[in-house]
N, C-alpha and C positions, 0 to 999 in steps of 0.2 A: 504493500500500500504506500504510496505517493506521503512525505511528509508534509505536515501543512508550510504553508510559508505566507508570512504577512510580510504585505505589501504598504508600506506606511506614505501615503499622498498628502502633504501641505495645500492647502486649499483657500486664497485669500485673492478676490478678486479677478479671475482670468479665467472668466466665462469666454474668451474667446479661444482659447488654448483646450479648454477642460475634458471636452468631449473626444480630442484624439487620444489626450492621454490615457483615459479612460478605456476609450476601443481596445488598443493594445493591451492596456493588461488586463483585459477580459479574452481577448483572442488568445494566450499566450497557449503554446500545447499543453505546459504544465496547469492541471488544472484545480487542483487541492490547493485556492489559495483564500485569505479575507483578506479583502482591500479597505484597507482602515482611512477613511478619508476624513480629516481635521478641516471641518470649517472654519477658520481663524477670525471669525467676526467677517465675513465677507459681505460688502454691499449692494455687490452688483446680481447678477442671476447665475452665481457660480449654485448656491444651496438649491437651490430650482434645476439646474440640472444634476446634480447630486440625487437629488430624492428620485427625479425620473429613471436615474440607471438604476437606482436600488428598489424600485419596485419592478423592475425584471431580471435581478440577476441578486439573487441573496447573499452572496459572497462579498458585495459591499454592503459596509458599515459605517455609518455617517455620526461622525461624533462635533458635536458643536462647541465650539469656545469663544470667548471674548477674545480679540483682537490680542496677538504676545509676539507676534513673530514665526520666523519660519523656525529655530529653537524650540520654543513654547511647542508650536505643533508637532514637530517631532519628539517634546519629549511626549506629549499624549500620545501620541499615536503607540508609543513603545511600551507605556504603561497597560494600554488596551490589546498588544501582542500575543497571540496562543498559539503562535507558529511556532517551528524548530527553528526557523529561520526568519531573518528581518531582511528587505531590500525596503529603502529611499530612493522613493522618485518624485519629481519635483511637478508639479501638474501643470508646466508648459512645456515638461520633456518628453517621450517619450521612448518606449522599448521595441526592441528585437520581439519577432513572436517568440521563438524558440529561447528567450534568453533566460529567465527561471530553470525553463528544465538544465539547461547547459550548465547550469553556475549551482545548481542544484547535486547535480551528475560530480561537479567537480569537486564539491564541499563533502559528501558522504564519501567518496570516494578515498579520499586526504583526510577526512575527520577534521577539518582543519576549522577555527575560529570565525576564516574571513576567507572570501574568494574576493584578488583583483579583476575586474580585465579593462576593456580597451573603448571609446565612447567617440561618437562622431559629432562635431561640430556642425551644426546646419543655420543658416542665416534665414531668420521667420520669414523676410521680404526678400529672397532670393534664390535661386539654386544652388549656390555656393554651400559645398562640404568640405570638413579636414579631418582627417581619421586620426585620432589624438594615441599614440602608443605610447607603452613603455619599452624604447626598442634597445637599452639594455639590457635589458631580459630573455630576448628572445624568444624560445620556445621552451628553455632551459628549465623555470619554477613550476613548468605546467602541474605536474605532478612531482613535487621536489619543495613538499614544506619548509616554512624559512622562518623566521622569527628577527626581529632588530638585535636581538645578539646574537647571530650568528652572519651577518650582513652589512657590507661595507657603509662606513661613513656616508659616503657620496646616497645609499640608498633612500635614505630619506626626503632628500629633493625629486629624486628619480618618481617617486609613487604619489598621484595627483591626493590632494587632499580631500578633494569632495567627499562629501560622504555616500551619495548617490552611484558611484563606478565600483561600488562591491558590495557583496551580498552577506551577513552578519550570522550567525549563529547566537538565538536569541538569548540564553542560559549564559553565554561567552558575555553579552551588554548587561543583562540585569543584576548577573551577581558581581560583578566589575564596579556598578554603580557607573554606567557608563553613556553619560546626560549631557545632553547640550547647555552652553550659557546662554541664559535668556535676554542679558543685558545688554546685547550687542548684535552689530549683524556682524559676517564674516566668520558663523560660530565655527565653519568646517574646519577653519584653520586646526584652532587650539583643540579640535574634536580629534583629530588626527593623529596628535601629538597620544593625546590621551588614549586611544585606539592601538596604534600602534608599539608605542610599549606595555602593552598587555596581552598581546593576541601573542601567543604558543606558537601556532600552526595558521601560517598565512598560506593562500596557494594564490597563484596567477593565470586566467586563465586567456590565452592572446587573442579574442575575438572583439570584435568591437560590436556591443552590444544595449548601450545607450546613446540618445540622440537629444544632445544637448541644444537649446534652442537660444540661439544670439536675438534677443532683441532690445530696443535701447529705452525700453521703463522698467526693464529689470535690476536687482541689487548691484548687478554686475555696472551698470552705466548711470549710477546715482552719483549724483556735483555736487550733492550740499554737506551738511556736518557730519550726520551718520560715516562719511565717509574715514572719519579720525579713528574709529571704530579700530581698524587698522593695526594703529598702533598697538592696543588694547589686547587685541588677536595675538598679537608678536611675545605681548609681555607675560599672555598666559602659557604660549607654546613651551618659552622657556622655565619657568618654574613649574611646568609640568614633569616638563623630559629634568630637571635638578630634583624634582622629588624623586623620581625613577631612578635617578642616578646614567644618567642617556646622557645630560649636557656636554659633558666634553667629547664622547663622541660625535654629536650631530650639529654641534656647534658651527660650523663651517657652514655647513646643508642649509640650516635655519635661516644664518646670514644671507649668504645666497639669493633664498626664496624673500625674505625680507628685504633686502634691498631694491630687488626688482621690481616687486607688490610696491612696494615704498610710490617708487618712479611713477608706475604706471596709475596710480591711486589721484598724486600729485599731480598729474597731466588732466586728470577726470576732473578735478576742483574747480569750480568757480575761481575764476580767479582771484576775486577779492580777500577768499579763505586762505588761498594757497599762504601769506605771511606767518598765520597763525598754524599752518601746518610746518611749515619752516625753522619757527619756533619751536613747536612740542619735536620737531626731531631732531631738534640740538639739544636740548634737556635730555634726552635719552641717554647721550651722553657713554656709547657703545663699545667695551672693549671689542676692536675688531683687527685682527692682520691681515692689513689688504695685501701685503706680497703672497698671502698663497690665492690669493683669488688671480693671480696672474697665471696658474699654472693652466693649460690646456684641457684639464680636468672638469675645468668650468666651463661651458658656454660662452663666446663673444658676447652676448648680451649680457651674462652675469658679471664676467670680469667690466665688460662696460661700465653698467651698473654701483659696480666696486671704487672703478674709478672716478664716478659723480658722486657716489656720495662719500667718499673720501674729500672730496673738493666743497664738499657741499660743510659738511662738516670741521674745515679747516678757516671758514670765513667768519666774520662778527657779523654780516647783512647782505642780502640780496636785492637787487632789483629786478621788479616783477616785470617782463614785460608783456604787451599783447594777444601777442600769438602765446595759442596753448603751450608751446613745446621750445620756448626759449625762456632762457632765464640768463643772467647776467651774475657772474658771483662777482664780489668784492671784497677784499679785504682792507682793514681797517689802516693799518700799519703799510 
């Protein structure tokens, strides 16, 4: 017999999206599943199509909350869990038919905590796809449990954070105490942290089997303050992995992935905000050694990255200009 697996859907506003999401994880072949869908205080007629798929298809369950976030709803949704298994999907993404059963096949298989695999970028307003890998992996973890102590430094930037590109073993999140922060967005970041040094038995599996939806009133393309948020992500990732005892390990990794997020965060800002974000990242105040970010081991864009905000970090004030994506440093002296 098929184990159950819940399906945990954040639900806040995107009655335009809700309905394919939906389709797909009703078609999927694996069919043993409840779709736990979190109304998040939704205003528009996302709860109206909710109730119409759930009176033909009893497998969704519609749980209502006051407005907390995409956090908040996830953690209801994991609360309301009786699956073996948990997958997160974001209700303007959606799935592979086959992708349960696959990520299913692969987790019983390895016993493992947590199945990776591989997710495609699609643009709402366009035909544009990117198949997003982890291609230093290759084929290699497929069946080849791994754990962050037994896996190199560099692995931690390697494996996306989201929490939606893997499938959860539910016993593995609840007795972990394994919750999202509700106070922020960007919760996947520090979720990851907190994920991955816990989980035993990781497997990888290299299909690309989510389909991540690029459009620009989602969390991902927000300019205003929420966006500082950021920081906040950064500051819990590490005193996660130091409670763990991880930080010197992944220390580099974190950097890395922080620095970049930083840039790309900063370029999203209103501009008016960008000073005060300039400010809180010089207060941070960051032991960092950019010479190893020189090495080839990094990415052109990380080492990039290493080397702006090494500069950025070396100034008393900036001048903002214009255009999104110049900035002017200056030092004082």
């Amino acid at each position: 017999m098929e184990e159950k697996v819940s399906v945990i859907v954040p639900v806040y506003n995107v009655e335009q999206y809700l309905a394919r999401c939906l389709d797909t994880v009703l078609a999927q072949t694996y069919e043993n599943l409840e779709v736990i869908c979190v109304n998040d205080g939704s205003t528009d007629n996302s709860l109206n199509i909710l109730e119409h798929y759930a009176r033909f298809d009893s497998r969704i369950k519609i749980v209502n909350k006051e407005n907390g976030g995409l956090g908040s709803a996830r953690n209801a949704g994991i609360k309301e869990a009786e699956g073996k298994y948990i997958l997160f999907l974001d209700s303007d993404d959606y799935i592979a038919s086959f992708a349960v059963e696959h990520l299913v096949k692969n987790a019983e298989k390895n016993n493992a905590d947590m199945v990776i695999c591989h997710y495609i970028w699609k643009n709402y307003n366009s035909d544009d796809i990117m198949v997003a890998v982890i291609r230093e992996f290759k084929d290699y973890y497929r069946d080849k449990p791994f754990s962050c102590e037994n896996m190199g430094s560099l692995s931690y930037k390697l494996i996306p954070v989201m929490a939606w590109t893997k499938l959860y073993r539910t016993d593995f999140i609840k007795e972990n105490n394994l919750y999202f922060y509700e106070d922020m967005i960007y919760e996947d970041v520090p979720y990851w942290a907190d994920v991955y040094v816990k989980a035993k038995r990781i497997t990888y599996l290299p299909e690309p089997l989510f389909f991540y939806t690029i459009r620009s009133d989602s969390i991902m393309g927000m300019k205003g303050e929420k966006v500082f948020d950021i920081i906040k992500a950064y500051e819990r990732v590490e005193e996660s992995l130091k409670r763990a005892g991880y930080w010197d390990k992944f220390k580099t990794s974190v950097q890395a992935l922080m620095m970049a997020d930083f840039f790309h965060k900063f370029h999203l800002l209103k501009p008016e905000l960008r000073e005060e974000f300039f400010n809180r990242l010089k207060a941070l105040k960051k032991d960092i050694n950019y010479k190893i970010f020189e090495d080839n081991s990094y990415t052109p864009t990380e080492r990039a990255c290493a080397k702006r905000f090494e500069l950025l970090n070396s100034v008393d004030y900036v001048t903002f200009c214009n255009t999104p994506f110049e900035v002017k440093y200056n030092d004082r002296t």
